[in-house]
N, C-alpha and C positions, 0 to 999 in steps of 0.2 A: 652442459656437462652432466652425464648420468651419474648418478647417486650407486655404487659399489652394493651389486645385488644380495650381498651377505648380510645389512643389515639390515638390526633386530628393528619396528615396527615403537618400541617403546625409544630404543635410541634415539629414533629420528625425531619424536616428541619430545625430546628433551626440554628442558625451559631455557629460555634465552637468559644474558647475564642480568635483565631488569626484573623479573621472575625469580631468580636464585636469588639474589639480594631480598627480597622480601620472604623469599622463603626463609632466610638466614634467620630475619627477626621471628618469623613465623617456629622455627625452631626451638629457637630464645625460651618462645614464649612457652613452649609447650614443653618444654624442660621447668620451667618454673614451675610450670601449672603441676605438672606431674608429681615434682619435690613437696610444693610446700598442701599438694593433697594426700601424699602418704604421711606427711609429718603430721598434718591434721588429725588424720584417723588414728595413728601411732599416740600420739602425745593426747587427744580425748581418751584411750583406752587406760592408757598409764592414769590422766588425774581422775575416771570414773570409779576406776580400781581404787586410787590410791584413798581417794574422799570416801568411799563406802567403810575402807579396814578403818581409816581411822574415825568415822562415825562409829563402827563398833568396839573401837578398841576406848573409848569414852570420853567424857569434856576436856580432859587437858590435854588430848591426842587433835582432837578438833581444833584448839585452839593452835595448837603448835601447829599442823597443816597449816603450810603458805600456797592457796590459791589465788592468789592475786596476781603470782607470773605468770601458772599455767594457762590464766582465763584471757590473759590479756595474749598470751604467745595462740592461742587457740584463734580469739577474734583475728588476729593480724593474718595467718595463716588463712583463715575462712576469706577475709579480704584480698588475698595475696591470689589466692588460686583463682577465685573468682574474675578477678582483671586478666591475668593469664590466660585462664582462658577461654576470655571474649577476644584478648588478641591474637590469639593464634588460630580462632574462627575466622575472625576477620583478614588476616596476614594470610591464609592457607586459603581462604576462598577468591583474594583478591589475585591471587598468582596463579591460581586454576583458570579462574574467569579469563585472565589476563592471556596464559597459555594458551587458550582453546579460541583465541579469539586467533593468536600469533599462526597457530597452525591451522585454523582456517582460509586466514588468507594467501600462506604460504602454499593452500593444496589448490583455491581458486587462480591465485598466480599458474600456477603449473597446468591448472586447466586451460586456462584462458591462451597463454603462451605457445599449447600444442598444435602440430598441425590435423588440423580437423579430419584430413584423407587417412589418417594412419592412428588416431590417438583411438583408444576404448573406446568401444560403443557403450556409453553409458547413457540412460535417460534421465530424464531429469528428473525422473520420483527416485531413481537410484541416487542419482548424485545428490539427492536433497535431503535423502536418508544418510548417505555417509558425511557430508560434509556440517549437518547438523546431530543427528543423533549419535553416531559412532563416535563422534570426536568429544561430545558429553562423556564417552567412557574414560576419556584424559582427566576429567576433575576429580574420580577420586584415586586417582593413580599421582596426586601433586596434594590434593588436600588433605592424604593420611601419611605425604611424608616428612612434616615437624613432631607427627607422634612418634614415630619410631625411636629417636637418640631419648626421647620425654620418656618412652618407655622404660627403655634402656637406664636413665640415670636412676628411675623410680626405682626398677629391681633393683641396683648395684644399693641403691638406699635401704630399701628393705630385708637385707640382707645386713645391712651393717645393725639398724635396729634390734635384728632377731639375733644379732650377736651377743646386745646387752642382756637377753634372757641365758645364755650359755655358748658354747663353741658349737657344741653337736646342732643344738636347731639349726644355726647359722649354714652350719654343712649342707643338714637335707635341705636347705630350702634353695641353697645357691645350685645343688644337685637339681631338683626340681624344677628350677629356675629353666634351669641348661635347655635338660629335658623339654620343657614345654612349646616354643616355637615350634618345634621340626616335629613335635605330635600333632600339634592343631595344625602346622601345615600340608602335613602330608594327608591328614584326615580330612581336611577343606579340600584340597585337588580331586581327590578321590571321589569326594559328593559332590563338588561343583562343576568339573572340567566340560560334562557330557551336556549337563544343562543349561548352562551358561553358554555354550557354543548353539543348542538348540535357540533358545531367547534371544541372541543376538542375531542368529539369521530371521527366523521369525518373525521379530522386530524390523529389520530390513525390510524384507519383502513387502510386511505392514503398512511401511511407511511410503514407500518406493510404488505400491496399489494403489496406497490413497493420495499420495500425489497426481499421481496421473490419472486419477478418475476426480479427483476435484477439478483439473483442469475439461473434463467436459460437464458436469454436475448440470450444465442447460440440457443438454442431450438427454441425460438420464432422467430426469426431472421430465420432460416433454415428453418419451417414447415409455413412460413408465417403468422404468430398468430398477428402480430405488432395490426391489427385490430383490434381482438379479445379482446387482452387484453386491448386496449384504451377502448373498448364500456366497458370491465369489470370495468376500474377508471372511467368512466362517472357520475357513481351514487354516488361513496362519495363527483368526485371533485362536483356534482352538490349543494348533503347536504353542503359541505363547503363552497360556495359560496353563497349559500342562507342564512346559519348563519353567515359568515363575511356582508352580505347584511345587516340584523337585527341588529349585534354588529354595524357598523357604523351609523345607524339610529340612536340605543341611543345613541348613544358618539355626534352625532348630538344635539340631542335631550337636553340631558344635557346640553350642550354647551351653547345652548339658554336659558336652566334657568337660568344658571350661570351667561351670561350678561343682564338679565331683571333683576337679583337682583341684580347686580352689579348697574345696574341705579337705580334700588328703594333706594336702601341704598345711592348713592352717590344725587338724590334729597331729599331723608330725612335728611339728612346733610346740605343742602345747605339754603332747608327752615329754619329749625330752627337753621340756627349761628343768635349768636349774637354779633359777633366782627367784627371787618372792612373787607372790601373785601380780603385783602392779608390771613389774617386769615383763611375766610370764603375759600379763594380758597384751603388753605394748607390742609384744612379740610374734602374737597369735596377729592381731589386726594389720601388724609390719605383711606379714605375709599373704595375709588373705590381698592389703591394698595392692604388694609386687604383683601377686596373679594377677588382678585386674587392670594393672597400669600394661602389665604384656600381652594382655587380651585385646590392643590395639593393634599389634601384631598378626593376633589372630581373624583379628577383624579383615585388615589385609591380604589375607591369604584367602580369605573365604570370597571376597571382592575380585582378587587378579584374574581369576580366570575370565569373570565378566571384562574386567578391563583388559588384558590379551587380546580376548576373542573379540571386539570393538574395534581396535587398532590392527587386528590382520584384515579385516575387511579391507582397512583406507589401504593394506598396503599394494594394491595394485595401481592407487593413483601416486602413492610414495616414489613406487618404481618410476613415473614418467621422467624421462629426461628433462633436467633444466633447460629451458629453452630464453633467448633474451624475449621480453614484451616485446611486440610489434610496435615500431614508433613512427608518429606521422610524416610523409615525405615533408622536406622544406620546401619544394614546389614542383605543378602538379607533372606526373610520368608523360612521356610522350605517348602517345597513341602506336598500340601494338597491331600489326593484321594478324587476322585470325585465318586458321583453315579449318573446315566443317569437313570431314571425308575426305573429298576431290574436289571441294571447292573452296577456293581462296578468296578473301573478301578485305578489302582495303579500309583502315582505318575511314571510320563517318558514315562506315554503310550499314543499312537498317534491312535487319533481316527477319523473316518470322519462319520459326520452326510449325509447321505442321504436323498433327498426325489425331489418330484415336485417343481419347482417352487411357494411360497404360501402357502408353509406346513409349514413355522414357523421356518425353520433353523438357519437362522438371530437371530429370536425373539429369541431362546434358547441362540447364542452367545450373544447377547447382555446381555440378562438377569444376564450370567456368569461373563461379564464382571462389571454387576454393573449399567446398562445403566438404565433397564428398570425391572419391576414387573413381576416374573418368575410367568407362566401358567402352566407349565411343572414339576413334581416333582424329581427336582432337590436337589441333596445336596452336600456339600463341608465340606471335615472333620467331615462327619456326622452331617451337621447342617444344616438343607434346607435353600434355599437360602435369604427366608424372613426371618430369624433368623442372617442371617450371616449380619456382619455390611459393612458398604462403606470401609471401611480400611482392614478387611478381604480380600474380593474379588477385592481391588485393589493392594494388594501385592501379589494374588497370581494371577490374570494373567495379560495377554498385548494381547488388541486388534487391529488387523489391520483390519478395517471396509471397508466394500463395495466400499464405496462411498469416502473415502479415503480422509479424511479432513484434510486441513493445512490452518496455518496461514500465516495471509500476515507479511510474514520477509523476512528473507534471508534462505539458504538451514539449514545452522547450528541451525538457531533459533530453525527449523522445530524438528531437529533432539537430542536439548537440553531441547527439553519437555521431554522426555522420563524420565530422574532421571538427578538430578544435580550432578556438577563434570564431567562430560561426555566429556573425549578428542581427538583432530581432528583426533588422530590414530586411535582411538577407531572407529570414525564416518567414519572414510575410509573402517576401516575392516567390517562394518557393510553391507554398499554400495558395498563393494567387494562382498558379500554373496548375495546381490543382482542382482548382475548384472549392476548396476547403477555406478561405480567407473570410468569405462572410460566416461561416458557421461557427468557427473559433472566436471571431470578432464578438457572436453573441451570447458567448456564455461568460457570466461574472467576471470571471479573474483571467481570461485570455488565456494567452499563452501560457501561463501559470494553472491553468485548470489540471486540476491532479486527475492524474487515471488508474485504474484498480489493474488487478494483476485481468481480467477480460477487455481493459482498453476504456470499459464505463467511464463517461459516460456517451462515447462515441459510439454509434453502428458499425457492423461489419463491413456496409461499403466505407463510412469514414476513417474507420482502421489504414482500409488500402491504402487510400487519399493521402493518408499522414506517412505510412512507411514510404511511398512512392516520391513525399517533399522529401523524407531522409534523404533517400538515391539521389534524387536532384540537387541536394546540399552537398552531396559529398566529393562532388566533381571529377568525377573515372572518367579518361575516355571512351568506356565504354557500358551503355546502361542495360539492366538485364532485366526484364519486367516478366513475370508471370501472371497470367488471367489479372492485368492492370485495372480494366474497369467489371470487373464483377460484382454484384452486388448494387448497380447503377442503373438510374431509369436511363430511358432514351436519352432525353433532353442534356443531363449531363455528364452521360458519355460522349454525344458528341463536340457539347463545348472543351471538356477534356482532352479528347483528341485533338481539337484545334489547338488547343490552347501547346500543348505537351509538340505538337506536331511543329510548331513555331520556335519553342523554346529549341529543340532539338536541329535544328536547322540555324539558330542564329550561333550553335555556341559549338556545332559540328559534331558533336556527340553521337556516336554511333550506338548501335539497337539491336537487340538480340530479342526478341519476340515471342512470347506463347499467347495465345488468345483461342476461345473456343468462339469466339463472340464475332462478326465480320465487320466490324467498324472503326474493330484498333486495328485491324489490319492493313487498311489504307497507311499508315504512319511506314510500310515497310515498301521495302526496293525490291527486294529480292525474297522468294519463298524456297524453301528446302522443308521437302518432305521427311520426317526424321528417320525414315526407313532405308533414304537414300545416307543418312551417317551411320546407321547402325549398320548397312550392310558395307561399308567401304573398308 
């Protein structure tokens, strides 16, 4: 079910009902913290004021001063804010954290869920930039919202305080009051909007670079590139540092409104009291604390643009349709025949694509497997491939890809993507067909041997070895091997071959073949030039 393209990007962040509930207390808290730190500064200015007049007013002025409440209402107060707000850091960071976790996986869900031939072509230093740093723009878009009602009560406080100095201060400050949000807002968009959209693309790109160039950092490293690619991040770090330049100018800039009108309001106060100095002092600091309990506010506005411009990024994976997860068949598909062009090939039969390097051989396997949008006319149980759904062509084959990708786990993790339920006899006899059974047997922890996000501390031929047991675990009738023994000496490509060549024969499994290598190609029945698919 598609998500209604009208909305907003922050909506869809919204926080779930476990999120609100701690934001509630998070609220709480920061209303507490707000009150009993303007009563703090308010009620210090009254007993500094008041303790100085009657020091000079003389000994039985001092004696008659009772500060024994004010000292004791001052401590409670200093303790009172204090606990506030460590909880409302705490409450407001636990619900960000919490949030950004919830819409992470909500946005991987929808990744994972898409059909591969139609969904965004995103890379993975792109998706690793939105799915982690853009969605950091959510924490402070939840962790500065207990400040605001805090703010909020603080003003409507400090206004009731600067009441006890007269009615007129009470006026201009609640005037001022008014006034101040929609000045420091509209002054914060104005300086931030442009650079905050520069920084977060910037940052994108940044990030989305060096992902993808960490994932070859052997290559660079080896052909001496380290150069190269510094001079290639020179131009986003330079945009990024020219829009972090601009974003701290306004946050400057603001800064300075905020304390001129923090003085205007605290000398409009101070002119027109009309009660005694201890009054007129509680009066003056009531207001100077309201500006800065609203300067949360402001702080807010100076921030959104960052946080917007964050959240329109995701929003193009927002858009993707909900789709259900793909769930495991209860058992296994029947074997579908396949047509290459003008040739038809009956379930169990073992074919190998032919051609140059760049003729598209890949592109066909992939296609079959579901990866990518068939060029080629292809069909599967008489239904060309754009007709055939993600759950067709993922029950009926298993790909083991060129490039031979695994996850950073452990060997078994690697090997329990393939279908769930998958046991370690099973994952031994798989490895055995591989050729890989003695090599896993000798490292410490077996099966259990963690691997790095490069597959360490396997080789690139063992890489293969290990995606190629996946494919065999995952039981398709139909297996799709690309350049299978690459990266192999003689000796055990050919026990491989044997070995693969037997498996595939006892369990009827049919074969869709790319090899540049002539000795997996014995494993095949039939050869198709891919020139003769790409021309049919």
């Amino acid at each position: 079910m598609s998500r209604p393209a009208s909305s907003h990007p922050v909506e869809l962040a919204r926080p779930t009902a476990p999120v609100r509930r701690v934001l509630r207390l998070g609220t709480l808290s920061a209303v507490v913290a707000a009150l009993s730190g303007l009563l703090l500064l308010g009620v210090s200015g009254w007993f500094l004021t008041g303790a100085a007049i009657a020091g000079a007013s003389g000994l039985l002025a001092v004696q008659a001063f009772n500060y024994l409440i004010p000292s004791a209402a001052i401590r409670l107060l200093a303790i009172l804010r204090t606990v506030s707000r460590y909880g409302e850091r705490m409450l407001s960071h636990k619900a960000a954290l919490t949030a950004m976790a919830d819409l992470r996986s909500r946005l991987f869900r929808l990744l994972a869920a898409q059909d591969t031939r139609r969904a965004p072509d995103v890379s993975a230093g792109e998706a690793s930039a939105r799915l982690i740093g853009d969605i950091e723009s959510l924490e402070d878009l939840i962790v500065r919202q207990p400040t605001r009602p805090g703010s909020l009560a603080a003003a409507l406080a400090g206004v009731a305080l600067a009441a006890l100095s007269g009615w007129l201060p009470a006026l201009l400050l609640a005037g001022l009051l008014v006034v101040f949000p929609f000045a420091v807002t509209a002054l914060s968009r104005r300086l931030t909007a442009a650079p905050a959209r520069a920084a977060a693309e910037a940052l994108g790109e940044l990030r989305a670079r060096y992902v993808d160039m960490a994932q070859a950092r052997a290559e660079i490293a080896a052909y001496g590139l380290v150069e190269t690619v510094l001079d290639e991040l020179a131009e986003p770090i330079a945009r990024l540092d020219a829009a972090r330049r601009s974003l701290f100018r306004a946050e400057a800039g603001v800064a300075a409104f905020q304390l001129l009108y923090g003085a205007l309001a605290a000398i409009a106060v101070l002119a027109t009291a009309s009660s005694g100095p201890a009054l007129a002092a509680l009066g003056l600091l009531a207001a100077t604390a309201a500006i800065e309990a609203l300067a949360a506010i402001s702080r807010t506005a100076l921030r959104q643009a960052r946080v917007e411009e964050g959240l329109r990024r995701l929003e193009s994976l927002l858009d993707l349709a909900e789709q259900p997860l793909p769930a495991a068949p209860s058992e296994p598909p029947l074997a579908a025949p396949l047509r290459l062009g003008t040739h038809d090939f009956a379930p169990g039969s073992h074919i190998a694509l032919l051609g140059t390097s760049g003729s598209g051989k890949t592109l066909a396997l992939e296609a079959l497997a579901g990866l990518r949008a068939s060029t080629a006319p292809i069909s599967v149980d008489g239904a060309p491939l754009a007709e055939c759904t993600e759950d067709t062509l993922r029950g009926q084959f298993a790909l083991s890809a060129q490039d031979a990708p695994l996850l950073a786990g452990s060997i078994a993790d690697n090997l329990r993507l393939a279908r769930p339920g998958i046991t370690e006899d099973a994952m031994r006899a798989a490895l055995t067909i591989t050729c890989l059974d003695e090599r896993i047997a000798r490292l410490p922890a077996g099966l259990d041997t963690m691997l790095g996000e490069d597959g360490a501390p396997l080789s690139g031929g063992e890489r293969k070895r290990l995606s190629l047991a996946r494919a065999l675990l995952a039981g398709r009738p139909w297996l799709l091997l690309d350049e299978p023994t690459e990266g192999l000496d003689g000796a055990t490509e050919r026990e491989l071959v044997r070995r693969l060549g037997e498996w595939l024969q006892s369990t009827g499994t049919g074969l869709v073949l790319v090899s540049h290598r002539p000795h997996p190609l014995s494993l095949a029945q039939h050869s198709l030039p891919i020139e003769a698919l790409t021309r049919a």
